[in-house]
TORZA-821334 format. One line per field, with one value per residue (C-alpha): residue in three letters; z negated, y, x negated. Coordinates in Angstrom, 3 decimals, decimal comma, always signed. Last residue first. Layout:
residu	c(ALA:...) .
pz	c(Z:...) .
py	c(Y:...) .
px	c(X:...) .
//
This chain:
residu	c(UNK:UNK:UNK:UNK:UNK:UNK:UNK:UNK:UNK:UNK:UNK:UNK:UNK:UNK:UNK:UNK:UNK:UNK:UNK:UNK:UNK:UNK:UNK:UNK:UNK:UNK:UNK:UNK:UNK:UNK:UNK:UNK:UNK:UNK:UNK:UNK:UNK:UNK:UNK:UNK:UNK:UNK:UNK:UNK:UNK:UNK:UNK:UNK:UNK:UNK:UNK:UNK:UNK:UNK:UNK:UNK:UNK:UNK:UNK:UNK:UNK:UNK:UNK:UNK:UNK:UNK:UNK:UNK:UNK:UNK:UNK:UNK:UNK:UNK:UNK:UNK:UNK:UNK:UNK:UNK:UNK:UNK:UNK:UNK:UNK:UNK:UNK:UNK:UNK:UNK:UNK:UNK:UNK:UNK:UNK:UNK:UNK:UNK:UNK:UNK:UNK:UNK:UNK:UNK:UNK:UNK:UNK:UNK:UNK:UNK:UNK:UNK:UNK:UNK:UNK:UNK:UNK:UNK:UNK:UNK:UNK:UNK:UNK:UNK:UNK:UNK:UNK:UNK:UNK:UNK:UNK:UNK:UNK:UNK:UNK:UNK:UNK:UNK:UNK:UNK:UNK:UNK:UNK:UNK:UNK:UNK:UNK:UNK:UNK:UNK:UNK:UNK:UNK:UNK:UNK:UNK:UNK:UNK:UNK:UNK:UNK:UNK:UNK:UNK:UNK:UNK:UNK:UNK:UNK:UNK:UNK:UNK:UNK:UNK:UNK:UNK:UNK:UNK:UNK:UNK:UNK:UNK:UNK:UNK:UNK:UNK:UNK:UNK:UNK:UNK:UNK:UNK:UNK:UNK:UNK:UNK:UNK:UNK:UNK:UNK:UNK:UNK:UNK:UNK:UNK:UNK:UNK:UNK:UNK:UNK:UNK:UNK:UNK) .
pz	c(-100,466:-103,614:-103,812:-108,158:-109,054:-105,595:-106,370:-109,843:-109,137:-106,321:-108,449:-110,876:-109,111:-107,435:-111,292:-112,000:-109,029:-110,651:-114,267:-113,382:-110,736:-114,022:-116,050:-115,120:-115,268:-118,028:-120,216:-119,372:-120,837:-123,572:-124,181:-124,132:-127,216:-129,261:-129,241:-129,548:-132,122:-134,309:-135,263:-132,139:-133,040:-132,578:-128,820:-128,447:-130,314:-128,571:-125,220:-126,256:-127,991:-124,272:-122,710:-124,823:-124,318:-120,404:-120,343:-122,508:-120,011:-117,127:-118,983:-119,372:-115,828:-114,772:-117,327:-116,819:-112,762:-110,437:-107,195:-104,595:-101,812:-99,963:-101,565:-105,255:-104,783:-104,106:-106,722:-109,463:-107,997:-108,379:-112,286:-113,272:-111,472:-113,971:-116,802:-116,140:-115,343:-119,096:-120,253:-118,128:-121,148:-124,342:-126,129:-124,558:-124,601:-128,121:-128,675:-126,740:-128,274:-124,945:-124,268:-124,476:-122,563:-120,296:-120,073:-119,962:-116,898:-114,734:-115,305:-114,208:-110,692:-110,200:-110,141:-107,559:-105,625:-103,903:-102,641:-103,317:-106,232:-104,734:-108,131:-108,571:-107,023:-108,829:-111,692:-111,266:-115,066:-116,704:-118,719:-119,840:-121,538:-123,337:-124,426:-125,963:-128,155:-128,560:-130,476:-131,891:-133,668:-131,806:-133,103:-132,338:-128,674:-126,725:-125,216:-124,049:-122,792:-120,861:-119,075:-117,890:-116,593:-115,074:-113,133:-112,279:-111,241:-108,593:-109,562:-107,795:-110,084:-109,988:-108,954:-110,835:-113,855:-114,404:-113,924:-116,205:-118,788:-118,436:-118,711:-122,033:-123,345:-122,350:-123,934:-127,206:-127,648:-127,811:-125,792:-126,330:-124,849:-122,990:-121,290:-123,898:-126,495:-128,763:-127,659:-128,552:-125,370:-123,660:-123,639:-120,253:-117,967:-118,569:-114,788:-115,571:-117,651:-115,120:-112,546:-114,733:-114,819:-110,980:-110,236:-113,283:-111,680:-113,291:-113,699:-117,681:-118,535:-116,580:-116,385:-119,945:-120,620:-118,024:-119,569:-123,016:-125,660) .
py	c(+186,897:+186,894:+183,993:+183,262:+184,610:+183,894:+180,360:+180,044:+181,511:+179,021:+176,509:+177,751:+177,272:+173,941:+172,612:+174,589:+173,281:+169,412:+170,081:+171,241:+168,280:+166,011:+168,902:+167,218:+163,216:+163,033:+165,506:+164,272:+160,623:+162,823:+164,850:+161,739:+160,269:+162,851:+162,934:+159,383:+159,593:+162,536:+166,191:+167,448:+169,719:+166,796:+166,232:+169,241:+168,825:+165,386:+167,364:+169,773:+167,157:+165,082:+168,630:+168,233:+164,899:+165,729:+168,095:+165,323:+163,000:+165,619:+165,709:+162,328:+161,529:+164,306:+162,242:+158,689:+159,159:+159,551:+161,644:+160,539:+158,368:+157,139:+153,564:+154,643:+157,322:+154,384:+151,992:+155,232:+155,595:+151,665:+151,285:+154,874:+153,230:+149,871:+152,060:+153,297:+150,553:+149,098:+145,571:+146,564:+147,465:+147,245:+147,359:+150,228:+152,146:+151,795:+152,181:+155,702:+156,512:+158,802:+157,800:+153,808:+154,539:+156,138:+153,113:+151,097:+152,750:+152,432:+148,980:+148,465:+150,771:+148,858:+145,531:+147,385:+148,474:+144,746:+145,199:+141,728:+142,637:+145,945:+147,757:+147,887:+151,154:+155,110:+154,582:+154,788:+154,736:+151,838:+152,256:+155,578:+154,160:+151,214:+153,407:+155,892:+152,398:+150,836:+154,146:+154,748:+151,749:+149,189:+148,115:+151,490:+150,484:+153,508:+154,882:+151,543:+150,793:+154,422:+153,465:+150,294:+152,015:+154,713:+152,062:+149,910:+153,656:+154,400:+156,654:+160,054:+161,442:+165,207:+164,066:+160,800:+160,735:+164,604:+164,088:+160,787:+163,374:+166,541:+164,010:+162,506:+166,153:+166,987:+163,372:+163,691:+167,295:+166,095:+164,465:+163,684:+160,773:+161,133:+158,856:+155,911:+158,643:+160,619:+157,690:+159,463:+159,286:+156,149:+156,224:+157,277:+155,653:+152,314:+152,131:+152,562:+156,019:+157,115:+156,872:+159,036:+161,429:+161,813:+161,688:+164,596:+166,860:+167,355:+170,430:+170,015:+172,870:+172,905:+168,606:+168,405:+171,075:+168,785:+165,950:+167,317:+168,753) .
px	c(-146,805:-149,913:-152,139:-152,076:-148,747:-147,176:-147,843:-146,848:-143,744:-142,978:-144,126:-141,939:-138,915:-139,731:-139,711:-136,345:-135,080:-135,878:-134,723:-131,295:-131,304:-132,042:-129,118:-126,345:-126,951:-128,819:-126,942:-123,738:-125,022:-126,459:-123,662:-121,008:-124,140:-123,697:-119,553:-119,449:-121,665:-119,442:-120,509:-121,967:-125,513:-127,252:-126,978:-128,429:-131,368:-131,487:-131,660:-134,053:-136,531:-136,632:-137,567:-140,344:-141,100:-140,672:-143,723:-145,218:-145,225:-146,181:-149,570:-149,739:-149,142:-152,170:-154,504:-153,623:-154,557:-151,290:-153,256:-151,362:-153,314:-150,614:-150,281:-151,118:-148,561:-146,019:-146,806:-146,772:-143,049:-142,489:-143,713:-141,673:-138,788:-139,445:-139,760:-136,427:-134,725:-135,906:-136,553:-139,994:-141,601:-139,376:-142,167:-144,272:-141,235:-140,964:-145,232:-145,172:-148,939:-149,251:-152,235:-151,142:-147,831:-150,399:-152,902:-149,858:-148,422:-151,915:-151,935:-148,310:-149,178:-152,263:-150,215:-147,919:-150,120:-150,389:-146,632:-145,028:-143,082:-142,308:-141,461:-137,378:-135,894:-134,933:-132,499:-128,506:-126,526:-126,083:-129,311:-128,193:-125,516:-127,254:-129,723:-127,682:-125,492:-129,136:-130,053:-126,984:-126,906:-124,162:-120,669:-119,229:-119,230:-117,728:-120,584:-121,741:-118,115:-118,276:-121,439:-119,684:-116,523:-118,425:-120,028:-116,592:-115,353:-118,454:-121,104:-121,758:-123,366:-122,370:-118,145:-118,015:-119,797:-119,736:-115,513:-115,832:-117,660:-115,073:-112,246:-113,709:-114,232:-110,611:-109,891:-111,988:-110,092:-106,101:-103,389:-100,038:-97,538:-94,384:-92,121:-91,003:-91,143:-94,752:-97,406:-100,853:-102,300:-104,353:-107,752:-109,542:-111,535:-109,718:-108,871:-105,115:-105,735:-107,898:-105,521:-103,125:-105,730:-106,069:-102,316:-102,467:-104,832:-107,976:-108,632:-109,569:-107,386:-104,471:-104,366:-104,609:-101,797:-99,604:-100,309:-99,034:-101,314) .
//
């Protein structure tokens, strides 16, 4: 398809994809004259990614840049290659170092990662942003009082295995890496607010269920 094609179904507008092309967002087109160059699938579903990126996540273009390079690194298993993306991506703040909850907080997170049997995470340990938000949000409910005892986290734990399952289900059913790990970056930064009204949702449900209006 031509630029203009792109443009008309991704919609993007063309200033906005030719932007793209100069901040590396977006490969260039197959080169058809000195003016014109043709575009196909990967670059609507490229477009529809940077757009998720951009517009839902709100990251800045040297961000997007560096979650795209992870995508894009063939070199890597796809494992590292997912992980790699979705640890460029915005995670919740470093533990207070100097907050005294914040040893209770790690001790509380290796008694779960030890309920929960998660030995990977458990090795990479605080390697990764995200166990190092999960460190500083226990911190914090330990400070006001919040119940965050092994059993409740676990529970929620493997409320978000399973939802973990779904998304690389998903990400399965795409017939290329690139292509699996694009839906799980999109993934992770679409459907988390997905997941969080659904949450309020059904404790609304929940409620009326069990008190009535």
């Amino acid at each position: 398809m031509r630029l203009s094609e792109l443009s008309e179904k991704s919609g993007v507008t063309t200033a906005t994809i030719k932007y793209y092309l100069r901040e590396g967002l977006l490969r260039p087109g197959h080169r058809i004259s000195a003016t014109q160059a043709e575009y196909d699938e990967s670059h609507l579903r490229r477009l529809r990614l940077v757009r998720a990126l951009i517009q839902v996540g709100r990251l800045p273009v040297a961000t997007v840049r560096e979650v795209l390079s992870h995508v894009d690194d063939e070199s890597l298993g796809r494992t590292i290659r997912l992980g790699a993306a979705l640890w460029s991506l915005p995670h919740g703040p470093d533990p207070d170092e100097e907050a005294p909850e914040t040893v209770a907080a790690r001790e509380e997170v290796e008694r779960l990662l030890d309920r929960l049997d998660w030995s990977s995470v458990q090795e990479i340990g605080s390697l990764s942003p995200a166990h190092r938000a999960l460190v500083s949000s226990v911190a914090t409910l330990i400070r006001l009082g919040y119940p965050c005892d092994t059993e409740y986290l676990a529970g929620q734990a493997r409320l978000m295995h399973q939802v973990a399952v779904q998304d690389l289900d998903m990400m399965e059913t795409h017939p290329t890496e690139a292509e699996q790990v694009e839906t799980a970056v999109a993934a992770a930064v679409l459907y988390e607010p997905l997941l969080m009204a659904l949450r309020r949702m059904a404790q609304e449900e929940e409620s009326t269920r069990r008190y009535g209006l």
